[in-house]
Structure formats: structure tokens, C-alpha cells
PDB file of N, H, CA, C and O in Angstrom:
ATOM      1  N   UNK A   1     -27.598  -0.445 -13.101  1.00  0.00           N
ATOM      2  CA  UNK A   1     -26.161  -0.615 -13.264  1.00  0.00           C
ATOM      3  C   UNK A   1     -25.646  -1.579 -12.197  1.00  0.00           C
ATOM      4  O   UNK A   1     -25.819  -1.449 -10.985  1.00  0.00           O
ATOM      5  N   UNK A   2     -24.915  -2.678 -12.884  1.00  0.00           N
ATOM      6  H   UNK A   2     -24.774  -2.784 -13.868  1.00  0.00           H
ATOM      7  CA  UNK A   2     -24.336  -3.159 -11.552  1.00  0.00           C
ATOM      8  C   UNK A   2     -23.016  -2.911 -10.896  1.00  0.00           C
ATOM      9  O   UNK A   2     -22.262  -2.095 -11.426  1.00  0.00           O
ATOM     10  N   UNK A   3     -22.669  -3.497  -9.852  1.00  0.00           N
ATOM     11  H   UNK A   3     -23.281  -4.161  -9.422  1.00  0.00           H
ATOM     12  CA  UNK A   3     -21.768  -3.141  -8.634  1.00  0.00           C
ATOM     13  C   UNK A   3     -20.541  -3.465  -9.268  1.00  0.00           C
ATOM     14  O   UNK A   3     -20.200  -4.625  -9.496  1.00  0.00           O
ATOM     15  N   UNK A   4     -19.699  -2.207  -9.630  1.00  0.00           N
ATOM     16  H   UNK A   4     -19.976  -1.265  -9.445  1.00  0.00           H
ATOM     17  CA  UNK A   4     -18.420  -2.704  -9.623  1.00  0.00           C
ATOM     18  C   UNK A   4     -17.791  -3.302  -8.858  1.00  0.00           C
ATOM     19  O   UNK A   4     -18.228  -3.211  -7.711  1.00  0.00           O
ATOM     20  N   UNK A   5     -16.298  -4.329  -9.062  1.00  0.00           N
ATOM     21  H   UNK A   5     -15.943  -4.402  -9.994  1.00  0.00           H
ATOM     22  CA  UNK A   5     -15.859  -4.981  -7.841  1.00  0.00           C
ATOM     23  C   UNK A   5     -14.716  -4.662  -7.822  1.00  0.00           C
ATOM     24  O   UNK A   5     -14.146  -4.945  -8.876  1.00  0.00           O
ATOM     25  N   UNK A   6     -13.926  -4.054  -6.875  1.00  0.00           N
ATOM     26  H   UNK A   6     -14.389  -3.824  -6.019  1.00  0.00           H
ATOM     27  CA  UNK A   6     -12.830  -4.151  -6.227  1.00  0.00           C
ATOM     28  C   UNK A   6     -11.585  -5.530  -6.091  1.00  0.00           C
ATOM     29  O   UNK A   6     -11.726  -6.630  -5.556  1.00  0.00           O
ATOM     30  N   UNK A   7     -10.518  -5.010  -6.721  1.00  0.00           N
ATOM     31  H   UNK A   7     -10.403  -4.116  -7.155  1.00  0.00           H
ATOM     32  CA  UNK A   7      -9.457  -5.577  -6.488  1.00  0.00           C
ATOM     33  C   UNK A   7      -9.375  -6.561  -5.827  1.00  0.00           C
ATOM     34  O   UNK A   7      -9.615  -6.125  -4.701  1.00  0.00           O
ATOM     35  N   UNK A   8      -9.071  -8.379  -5.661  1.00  0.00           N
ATOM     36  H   UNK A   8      -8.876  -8.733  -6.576  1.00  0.00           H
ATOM     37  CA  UNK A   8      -8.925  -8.822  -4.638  1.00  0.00           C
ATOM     38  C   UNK A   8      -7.547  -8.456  -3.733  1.00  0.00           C
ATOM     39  O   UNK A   8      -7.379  -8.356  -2.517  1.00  0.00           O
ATOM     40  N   UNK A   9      -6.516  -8.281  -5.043  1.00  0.00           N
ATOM     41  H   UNK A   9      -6.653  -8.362  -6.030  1.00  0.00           H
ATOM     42  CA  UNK A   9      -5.453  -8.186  -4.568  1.00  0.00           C
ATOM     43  C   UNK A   9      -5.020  -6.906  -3.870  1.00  0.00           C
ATOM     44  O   UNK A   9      -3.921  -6.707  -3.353  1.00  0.00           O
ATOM     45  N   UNK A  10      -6.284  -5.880  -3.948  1.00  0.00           N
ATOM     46  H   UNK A  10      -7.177  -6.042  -4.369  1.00  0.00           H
ATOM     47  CA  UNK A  10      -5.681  -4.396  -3.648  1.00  0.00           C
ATOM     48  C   UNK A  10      -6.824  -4.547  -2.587  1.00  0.00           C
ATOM     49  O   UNK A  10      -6.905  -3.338  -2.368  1.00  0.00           O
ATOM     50  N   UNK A  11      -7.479  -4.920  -2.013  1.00  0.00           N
ATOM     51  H   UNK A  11      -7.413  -5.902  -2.191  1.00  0.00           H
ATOM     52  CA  UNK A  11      -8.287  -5.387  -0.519  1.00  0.00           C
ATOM     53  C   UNK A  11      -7.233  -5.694   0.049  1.00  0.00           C
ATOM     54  O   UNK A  11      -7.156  -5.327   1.221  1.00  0.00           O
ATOM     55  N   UNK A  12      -6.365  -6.254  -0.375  1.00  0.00           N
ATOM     56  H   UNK A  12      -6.428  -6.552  -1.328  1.00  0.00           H
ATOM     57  CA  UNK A  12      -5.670  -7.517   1.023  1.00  0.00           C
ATOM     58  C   UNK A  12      -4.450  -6.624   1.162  1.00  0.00           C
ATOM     59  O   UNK A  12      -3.718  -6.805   2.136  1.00  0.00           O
ATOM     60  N   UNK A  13      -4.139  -5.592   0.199  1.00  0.00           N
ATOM     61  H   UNK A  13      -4.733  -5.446  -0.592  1.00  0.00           H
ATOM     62  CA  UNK A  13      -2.473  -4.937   0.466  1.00  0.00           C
ATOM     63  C   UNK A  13      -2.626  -3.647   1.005  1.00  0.00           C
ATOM     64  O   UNK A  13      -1.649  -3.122   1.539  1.00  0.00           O
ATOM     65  N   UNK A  14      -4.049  -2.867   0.928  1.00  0.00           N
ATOM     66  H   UNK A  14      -4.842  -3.294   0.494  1.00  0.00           H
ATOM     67  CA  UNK A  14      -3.982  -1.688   0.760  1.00  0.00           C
ATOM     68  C   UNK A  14      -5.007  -1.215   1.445  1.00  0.00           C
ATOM     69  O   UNK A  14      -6.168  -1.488   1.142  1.00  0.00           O
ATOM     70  N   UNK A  15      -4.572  -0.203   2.774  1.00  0.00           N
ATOM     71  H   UNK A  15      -3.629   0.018   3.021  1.00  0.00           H
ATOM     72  CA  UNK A  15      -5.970   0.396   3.064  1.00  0.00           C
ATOM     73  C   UNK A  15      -6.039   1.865   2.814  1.00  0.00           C
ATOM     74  O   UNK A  15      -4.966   2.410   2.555  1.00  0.00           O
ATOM     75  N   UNK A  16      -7.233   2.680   2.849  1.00  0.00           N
ATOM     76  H   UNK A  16      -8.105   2.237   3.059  1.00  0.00           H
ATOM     77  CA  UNK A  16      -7.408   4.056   2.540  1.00  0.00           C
ATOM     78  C   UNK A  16      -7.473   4.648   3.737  1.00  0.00           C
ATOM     79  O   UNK A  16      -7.903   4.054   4.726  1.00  0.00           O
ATOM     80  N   UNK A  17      -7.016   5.978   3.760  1.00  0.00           N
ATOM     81  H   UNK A  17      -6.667   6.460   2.957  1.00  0.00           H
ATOM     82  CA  UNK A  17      -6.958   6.912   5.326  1.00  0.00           C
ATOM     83  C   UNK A  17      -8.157   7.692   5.267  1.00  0.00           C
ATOM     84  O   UNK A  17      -8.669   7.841   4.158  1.00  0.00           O
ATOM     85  N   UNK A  18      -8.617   8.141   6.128  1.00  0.00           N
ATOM     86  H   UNK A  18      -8.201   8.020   7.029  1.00  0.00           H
ATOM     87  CA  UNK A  18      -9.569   9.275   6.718  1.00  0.00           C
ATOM     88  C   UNK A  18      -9.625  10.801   5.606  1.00  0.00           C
ATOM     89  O   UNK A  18     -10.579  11.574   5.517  1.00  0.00           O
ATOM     90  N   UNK A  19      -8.348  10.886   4.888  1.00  0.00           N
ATOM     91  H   UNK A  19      -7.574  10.258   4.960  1.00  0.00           H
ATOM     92  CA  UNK A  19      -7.887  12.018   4.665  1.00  0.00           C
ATOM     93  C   UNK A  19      -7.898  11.261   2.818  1.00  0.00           C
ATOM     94  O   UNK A  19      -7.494  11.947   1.879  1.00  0.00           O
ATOM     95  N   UNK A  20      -8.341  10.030   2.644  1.00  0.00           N
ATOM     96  H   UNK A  20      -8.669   9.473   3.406  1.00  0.00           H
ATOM     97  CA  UNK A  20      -8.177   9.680   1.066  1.00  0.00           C
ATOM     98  C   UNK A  20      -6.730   9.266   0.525  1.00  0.00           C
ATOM     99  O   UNK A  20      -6.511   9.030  -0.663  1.00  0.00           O
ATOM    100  N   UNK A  21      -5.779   9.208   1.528  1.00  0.00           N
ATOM    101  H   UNK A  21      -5.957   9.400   2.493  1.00  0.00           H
ATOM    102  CA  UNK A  21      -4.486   8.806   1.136  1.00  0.00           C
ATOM    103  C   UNK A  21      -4.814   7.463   1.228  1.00  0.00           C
ATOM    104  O   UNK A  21      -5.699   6.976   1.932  1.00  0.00           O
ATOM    105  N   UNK A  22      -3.726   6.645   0.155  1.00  0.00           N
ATOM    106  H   UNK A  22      -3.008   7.041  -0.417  1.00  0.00           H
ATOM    107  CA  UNK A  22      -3.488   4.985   0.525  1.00  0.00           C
ATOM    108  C   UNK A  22      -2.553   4.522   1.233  1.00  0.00           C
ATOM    109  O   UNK A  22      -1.448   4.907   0.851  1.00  0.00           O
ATOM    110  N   UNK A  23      -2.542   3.614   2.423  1.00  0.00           N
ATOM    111  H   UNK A  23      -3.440   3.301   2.733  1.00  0.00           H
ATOM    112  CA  UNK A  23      -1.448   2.958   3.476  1.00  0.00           C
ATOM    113  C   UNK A  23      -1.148   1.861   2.650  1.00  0.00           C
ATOM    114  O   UNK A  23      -1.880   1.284   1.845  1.00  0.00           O
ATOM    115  N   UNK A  24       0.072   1.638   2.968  1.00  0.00           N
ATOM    116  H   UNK A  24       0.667   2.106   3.622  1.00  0.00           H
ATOM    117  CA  UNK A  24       1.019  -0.266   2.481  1.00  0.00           C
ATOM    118  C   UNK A  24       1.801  -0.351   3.156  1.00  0.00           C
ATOM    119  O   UNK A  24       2.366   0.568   3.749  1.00  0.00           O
ATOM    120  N   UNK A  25       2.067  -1.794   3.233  1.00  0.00           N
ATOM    121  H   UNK A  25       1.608  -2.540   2.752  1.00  0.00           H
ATOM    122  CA  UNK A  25       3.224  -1.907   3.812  1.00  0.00           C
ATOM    123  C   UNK A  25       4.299  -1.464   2.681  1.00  0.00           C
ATOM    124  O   UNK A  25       4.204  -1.162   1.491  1.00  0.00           O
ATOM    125  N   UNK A  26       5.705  -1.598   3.902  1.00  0.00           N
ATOM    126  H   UNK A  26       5.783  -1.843   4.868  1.00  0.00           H
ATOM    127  CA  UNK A  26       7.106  -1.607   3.361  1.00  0.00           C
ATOM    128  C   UNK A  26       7.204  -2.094   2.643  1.00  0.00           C
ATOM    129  O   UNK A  26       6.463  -3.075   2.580  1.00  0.00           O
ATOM    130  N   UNK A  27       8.493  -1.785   1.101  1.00  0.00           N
ATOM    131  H   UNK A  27       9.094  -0.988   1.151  1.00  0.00           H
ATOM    132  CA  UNK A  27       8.352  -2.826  -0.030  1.00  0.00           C
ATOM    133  C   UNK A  27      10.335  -3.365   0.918  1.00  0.00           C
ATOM    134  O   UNK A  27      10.995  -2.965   1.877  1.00  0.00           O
ATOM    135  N   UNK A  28      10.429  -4.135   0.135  1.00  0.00           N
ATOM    136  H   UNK A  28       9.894  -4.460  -0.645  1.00  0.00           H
ATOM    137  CA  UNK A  28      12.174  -4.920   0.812  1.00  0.00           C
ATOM    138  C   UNK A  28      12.775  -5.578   1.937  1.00  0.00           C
ATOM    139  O   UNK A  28      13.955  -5.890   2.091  1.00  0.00           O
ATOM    140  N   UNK A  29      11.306  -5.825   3.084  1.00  0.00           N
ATOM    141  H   UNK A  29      10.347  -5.570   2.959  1.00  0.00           H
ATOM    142  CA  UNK A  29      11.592  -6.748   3.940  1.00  0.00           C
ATOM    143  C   UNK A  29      11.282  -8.272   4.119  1.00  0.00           C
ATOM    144  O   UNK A  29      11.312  -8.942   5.151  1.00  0.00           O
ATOM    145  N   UNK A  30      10.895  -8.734   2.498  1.00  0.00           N
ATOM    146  H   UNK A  30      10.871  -8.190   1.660  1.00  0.00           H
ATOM    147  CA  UNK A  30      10.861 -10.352   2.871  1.00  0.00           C
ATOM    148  C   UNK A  30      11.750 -10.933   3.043  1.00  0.00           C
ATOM    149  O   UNK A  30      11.662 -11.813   3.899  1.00  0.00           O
ATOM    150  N   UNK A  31      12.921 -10.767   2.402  1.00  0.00           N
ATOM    151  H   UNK A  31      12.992 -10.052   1.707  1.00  0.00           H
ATOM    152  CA  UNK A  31      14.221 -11.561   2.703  1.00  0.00           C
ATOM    153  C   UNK A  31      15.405 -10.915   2.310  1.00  0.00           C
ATOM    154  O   UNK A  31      15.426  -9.882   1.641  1.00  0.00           O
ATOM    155  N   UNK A  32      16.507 -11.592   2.770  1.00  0.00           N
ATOM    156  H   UNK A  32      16.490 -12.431   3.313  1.00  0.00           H
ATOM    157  CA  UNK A  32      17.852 -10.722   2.383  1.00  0.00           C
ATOM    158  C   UNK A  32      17.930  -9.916   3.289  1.00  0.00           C
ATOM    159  O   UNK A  32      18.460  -8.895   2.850  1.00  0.00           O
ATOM    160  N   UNK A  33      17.601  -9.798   4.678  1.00  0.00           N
ATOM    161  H   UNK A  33      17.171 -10.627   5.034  1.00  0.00           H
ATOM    162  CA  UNK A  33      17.879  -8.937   5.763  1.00  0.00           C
ATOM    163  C   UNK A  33      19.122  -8.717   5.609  1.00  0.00           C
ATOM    164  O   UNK A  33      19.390  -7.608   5.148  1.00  0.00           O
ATOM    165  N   UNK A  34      20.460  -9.789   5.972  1.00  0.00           N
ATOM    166  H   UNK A  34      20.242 -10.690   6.347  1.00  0.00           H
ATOM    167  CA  UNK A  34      21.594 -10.210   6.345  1.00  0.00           C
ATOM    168  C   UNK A  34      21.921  -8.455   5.564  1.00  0.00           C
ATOM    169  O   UNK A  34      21.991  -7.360   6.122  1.00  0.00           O
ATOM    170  N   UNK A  35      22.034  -8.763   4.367  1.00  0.00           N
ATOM    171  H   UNK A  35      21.977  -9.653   3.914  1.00  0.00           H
ATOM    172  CA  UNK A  35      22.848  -7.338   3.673  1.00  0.00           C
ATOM    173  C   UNK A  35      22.085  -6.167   3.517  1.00  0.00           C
ATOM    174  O   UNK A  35      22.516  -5.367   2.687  1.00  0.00           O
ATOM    175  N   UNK A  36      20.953  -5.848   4.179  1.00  0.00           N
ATOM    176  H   UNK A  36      20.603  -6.498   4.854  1.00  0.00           H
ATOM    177  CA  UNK A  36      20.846  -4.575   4.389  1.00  0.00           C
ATOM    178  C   UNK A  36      20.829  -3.993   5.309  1.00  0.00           C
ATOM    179  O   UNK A  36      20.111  -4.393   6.226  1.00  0.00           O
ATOM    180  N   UNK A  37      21.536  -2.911   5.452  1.00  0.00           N
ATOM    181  H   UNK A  37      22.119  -2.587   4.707  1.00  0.00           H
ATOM    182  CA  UNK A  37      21.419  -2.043   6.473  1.00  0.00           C
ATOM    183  C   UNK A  37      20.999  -1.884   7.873  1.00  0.00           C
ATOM    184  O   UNK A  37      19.784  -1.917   7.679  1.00  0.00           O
ATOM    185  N   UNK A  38      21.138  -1.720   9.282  1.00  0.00           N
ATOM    186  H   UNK A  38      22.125  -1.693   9.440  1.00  0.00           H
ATOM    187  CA  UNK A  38      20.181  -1.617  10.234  1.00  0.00           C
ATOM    188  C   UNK A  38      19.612   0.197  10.392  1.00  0.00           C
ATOM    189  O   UNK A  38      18.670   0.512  11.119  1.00  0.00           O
ATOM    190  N   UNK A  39      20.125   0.845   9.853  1.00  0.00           N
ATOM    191  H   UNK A  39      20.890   0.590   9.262  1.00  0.00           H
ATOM    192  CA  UNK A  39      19.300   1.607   9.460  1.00  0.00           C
ATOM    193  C   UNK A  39      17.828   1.824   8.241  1.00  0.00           C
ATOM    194  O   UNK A  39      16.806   2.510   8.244  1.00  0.00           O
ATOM    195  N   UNK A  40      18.355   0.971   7.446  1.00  0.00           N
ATOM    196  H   UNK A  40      19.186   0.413   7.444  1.00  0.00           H
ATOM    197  CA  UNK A  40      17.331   0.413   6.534  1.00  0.00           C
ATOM    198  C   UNK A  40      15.814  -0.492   6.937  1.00  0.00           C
ATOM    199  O   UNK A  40      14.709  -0.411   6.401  1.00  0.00           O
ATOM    200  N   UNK A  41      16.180  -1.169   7.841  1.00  0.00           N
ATOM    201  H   UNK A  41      17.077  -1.235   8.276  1.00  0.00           H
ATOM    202  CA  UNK A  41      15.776  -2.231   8.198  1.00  0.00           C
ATOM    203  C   UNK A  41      14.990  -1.010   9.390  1.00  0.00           C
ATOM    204  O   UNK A  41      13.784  -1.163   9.582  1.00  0.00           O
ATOM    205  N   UNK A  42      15.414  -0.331   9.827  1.00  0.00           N
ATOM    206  H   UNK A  42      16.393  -0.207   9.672  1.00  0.00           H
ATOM    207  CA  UNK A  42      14.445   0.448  11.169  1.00  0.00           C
ATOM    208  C   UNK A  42      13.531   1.301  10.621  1.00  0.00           C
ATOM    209  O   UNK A  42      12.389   1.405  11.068  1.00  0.00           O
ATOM    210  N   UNK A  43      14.080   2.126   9.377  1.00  0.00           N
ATOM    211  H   UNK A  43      15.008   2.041   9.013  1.00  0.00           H
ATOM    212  CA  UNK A  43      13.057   3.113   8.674  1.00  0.00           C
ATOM    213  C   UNK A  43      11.839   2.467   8.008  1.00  0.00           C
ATOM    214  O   UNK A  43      10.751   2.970   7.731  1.00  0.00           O
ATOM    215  N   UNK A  44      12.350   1.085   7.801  1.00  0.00           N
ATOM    216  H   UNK A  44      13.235   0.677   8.026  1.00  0.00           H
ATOM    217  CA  UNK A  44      11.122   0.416   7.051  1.00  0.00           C
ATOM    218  C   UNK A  44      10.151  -0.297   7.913  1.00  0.00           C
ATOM    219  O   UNK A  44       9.502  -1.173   7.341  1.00  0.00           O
ATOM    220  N   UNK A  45       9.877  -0.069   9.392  1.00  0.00           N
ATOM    221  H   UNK A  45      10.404   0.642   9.857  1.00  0.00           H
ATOM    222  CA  UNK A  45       9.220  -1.095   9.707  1.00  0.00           C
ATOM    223  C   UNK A  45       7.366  -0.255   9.502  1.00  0.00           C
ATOM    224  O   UNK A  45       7.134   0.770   8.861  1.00  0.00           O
ATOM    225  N   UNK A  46       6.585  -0.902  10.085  1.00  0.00           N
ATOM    226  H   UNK A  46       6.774  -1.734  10.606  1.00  0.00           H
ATOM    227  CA  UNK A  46       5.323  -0.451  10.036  1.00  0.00           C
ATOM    228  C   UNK A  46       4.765  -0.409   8.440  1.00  0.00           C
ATOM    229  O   UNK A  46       4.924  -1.301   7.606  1.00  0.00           O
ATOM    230  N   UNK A  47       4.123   0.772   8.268  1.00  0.00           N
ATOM    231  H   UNK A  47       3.994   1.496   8.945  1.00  0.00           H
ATOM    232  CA  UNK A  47       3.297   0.800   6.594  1.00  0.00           C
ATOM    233  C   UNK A  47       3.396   2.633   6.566  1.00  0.00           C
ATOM    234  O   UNK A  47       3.402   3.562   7.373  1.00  0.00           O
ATOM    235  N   UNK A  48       3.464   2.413   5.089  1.00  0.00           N
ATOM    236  H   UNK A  48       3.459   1.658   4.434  1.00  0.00           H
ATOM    237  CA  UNK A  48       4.156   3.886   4.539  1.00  0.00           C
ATOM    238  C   UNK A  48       2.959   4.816   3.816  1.00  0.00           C
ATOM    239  O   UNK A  48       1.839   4.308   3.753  1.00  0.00           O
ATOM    240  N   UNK A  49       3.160   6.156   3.271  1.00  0.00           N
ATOM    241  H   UNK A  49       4.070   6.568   3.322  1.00  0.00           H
ATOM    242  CA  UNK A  49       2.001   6.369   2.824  1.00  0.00           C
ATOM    243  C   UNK A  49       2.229   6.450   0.991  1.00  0.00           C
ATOM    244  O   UNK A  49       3.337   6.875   0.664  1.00  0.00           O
ATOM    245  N   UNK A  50       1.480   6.158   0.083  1.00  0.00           N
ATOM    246  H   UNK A  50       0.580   5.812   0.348  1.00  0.00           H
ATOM    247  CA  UNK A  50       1.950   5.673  -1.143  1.00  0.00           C
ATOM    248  C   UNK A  50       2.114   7.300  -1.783  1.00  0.00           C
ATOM    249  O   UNK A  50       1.439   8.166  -1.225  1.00  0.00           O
ATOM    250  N   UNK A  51       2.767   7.600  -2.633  1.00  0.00           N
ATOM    251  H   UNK A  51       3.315   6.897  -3.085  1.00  0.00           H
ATOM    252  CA  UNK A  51       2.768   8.839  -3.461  1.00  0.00           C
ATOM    253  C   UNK A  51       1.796   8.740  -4.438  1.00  0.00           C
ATOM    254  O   UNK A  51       1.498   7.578  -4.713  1.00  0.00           O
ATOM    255  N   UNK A  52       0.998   9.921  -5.267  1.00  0.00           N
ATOM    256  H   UNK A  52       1.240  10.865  -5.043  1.00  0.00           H
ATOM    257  CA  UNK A  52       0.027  10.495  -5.854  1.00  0.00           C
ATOM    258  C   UNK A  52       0.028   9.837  -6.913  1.00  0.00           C
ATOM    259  O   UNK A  52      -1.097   9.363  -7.066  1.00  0.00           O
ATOM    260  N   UNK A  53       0.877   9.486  -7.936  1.00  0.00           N
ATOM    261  H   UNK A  53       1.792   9.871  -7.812  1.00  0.00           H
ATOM    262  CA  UNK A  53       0.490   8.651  -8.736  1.00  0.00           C
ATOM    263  C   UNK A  53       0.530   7.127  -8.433  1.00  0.00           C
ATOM    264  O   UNK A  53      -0.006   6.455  -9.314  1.00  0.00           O
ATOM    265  N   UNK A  54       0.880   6.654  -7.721  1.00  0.00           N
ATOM    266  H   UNK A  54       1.315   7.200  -7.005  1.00  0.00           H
ATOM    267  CA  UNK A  54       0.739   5.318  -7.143  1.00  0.00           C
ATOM    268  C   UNK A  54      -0.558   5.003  -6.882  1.00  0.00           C
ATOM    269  O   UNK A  54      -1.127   4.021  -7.359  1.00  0.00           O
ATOM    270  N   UNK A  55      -1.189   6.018  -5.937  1.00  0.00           N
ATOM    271  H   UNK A  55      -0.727   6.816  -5.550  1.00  0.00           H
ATOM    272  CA  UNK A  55      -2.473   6.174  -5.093  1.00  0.00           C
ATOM    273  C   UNK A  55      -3.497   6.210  -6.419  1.00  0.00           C
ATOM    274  O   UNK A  55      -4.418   5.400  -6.519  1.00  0.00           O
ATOM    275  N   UNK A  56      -3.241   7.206  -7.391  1.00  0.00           N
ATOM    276  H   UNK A  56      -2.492   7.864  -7.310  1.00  0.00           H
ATOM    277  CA  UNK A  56      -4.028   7.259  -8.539  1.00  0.00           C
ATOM    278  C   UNK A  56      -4.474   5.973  -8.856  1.00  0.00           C
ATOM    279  O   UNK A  56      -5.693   5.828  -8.766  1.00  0.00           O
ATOM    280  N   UNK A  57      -3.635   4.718  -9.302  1.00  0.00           N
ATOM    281  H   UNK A  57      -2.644   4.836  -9.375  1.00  0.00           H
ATOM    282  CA  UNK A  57      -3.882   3.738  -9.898  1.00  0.00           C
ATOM    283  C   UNK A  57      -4.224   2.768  -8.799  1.00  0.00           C
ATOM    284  O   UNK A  57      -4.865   1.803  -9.217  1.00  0.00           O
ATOM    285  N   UNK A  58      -4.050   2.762  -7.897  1.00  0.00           N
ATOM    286  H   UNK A  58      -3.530   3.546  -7.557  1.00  0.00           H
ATOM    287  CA  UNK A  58      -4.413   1.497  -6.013  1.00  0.00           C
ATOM    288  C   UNK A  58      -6.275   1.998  -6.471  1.00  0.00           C
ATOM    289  O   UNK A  58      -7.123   1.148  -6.739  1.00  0.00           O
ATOM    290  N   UNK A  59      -6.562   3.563  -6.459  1.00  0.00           N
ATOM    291  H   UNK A  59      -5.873   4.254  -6.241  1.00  0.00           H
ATOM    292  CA  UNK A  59      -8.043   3.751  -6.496  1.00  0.00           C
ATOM    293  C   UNK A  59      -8.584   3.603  -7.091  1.00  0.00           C
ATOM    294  O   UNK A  59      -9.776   3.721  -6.808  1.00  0.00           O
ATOM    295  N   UNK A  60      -8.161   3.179  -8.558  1.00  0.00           N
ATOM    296  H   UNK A  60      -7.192   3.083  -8.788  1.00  0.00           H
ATOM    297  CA  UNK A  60      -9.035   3.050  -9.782  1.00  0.00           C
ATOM    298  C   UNK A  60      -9.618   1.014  -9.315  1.00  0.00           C
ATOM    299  O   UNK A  60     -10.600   0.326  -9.593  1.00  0.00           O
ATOM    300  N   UNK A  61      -8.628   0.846  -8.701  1.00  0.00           N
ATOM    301  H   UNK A  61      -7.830   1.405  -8.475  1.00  0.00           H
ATOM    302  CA  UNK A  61      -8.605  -0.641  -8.615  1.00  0.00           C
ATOM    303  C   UNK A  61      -9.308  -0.842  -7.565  1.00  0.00           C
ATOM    304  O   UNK A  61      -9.652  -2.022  -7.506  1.00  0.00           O
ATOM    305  N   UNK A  62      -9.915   0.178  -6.156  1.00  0.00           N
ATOM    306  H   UNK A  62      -9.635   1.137  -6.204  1.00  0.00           H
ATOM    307  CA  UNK A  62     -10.950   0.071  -5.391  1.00  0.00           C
ATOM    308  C   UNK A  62     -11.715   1.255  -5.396  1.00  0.00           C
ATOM    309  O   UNK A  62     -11.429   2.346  -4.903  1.00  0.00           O
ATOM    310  N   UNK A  63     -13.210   0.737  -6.311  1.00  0.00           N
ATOM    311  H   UNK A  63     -13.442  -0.150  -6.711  1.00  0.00           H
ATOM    312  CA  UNK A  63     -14.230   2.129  -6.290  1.00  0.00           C
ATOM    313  C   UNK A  63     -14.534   2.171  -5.416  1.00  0.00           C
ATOM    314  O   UNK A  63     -14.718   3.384  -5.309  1.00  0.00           O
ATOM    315  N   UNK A  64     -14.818   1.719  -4.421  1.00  0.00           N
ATOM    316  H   UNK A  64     -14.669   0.734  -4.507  1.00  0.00           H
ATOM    317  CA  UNK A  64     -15.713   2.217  -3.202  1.00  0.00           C
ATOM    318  C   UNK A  64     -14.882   2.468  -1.665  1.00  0.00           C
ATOM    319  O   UNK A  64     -15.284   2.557  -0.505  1.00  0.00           O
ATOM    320  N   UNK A  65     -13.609   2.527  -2.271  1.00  0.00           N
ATOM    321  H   UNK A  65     -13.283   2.455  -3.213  1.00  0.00           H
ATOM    322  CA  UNK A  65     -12.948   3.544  -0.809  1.00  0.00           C
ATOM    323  C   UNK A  65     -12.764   4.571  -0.843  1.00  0.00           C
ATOM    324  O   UNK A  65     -11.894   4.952  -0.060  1.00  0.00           O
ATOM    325  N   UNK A  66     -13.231   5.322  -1.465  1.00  0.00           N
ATOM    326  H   UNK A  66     -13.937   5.013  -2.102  1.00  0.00           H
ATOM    327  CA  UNK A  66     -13.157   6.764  -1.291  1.00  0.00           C
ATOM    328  C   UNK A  66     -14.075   7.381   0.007  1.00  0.00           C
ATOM    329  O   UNK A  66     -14.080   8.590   0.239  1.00  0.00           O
TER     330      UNK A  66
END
């Protein structure tokens, strides 16, 4: 059987945790700062953890991070 391949695009956005959850970044900080929020703008910095059906479909798209 050969080697399935993994996502290019879900390599470069998405990593897997210790615990099998998926990390991403923030979605709404490329542009348009000016009108949102500075509370908005503080909760979003760093990378978030994705919810269960999100994560469902990020893993189908990388077999070998589990």
C-alpha cells in the first residue's frame, strides 16, 4: 500500500497537540484592524484550539498526526 499524503495546505496552517487536539492561528487579523475592537484585537492574539468538528475534518486531511 502506498503512503498517503498529507495536506500541503493543512502542514503549513495547522499543528496537532500532545493531547490530539488541532492548534491555528486566529481567524480576523489580516486587515481592517482600524474597526475592530481593542478588546478583540487582544483576545485574538497567539493560536486557538479548533472545535471537534473542525478538528474532525483538519485530520482526515493529515493521516499521520495522530
Amino acid at each position: 500500500m502506498p503512503k498517503m499524503k498529507t495536506k500541503s495546505s493543512c502542514k503549513k496552517r495547522f499543528k496537532v497537540t500532545a493531547s490530539g487536539r488541532v492548534k491555528s492561528g486566529q481567524a480576523g487579523k489580516r486587515h481592517g484592524m482600524i474597526k475592530r475592537s481593542t478588546k478583540f484585537i487582544r483576545s485574538a492574539r497567539g493560536t486557538t484550539v479548533m472545535s471537534t468538528p473542525d478538528e474532525k475534518i483538519i485530520k482526515s486531511m493529515m493521516p499521520y498526526s495522530r
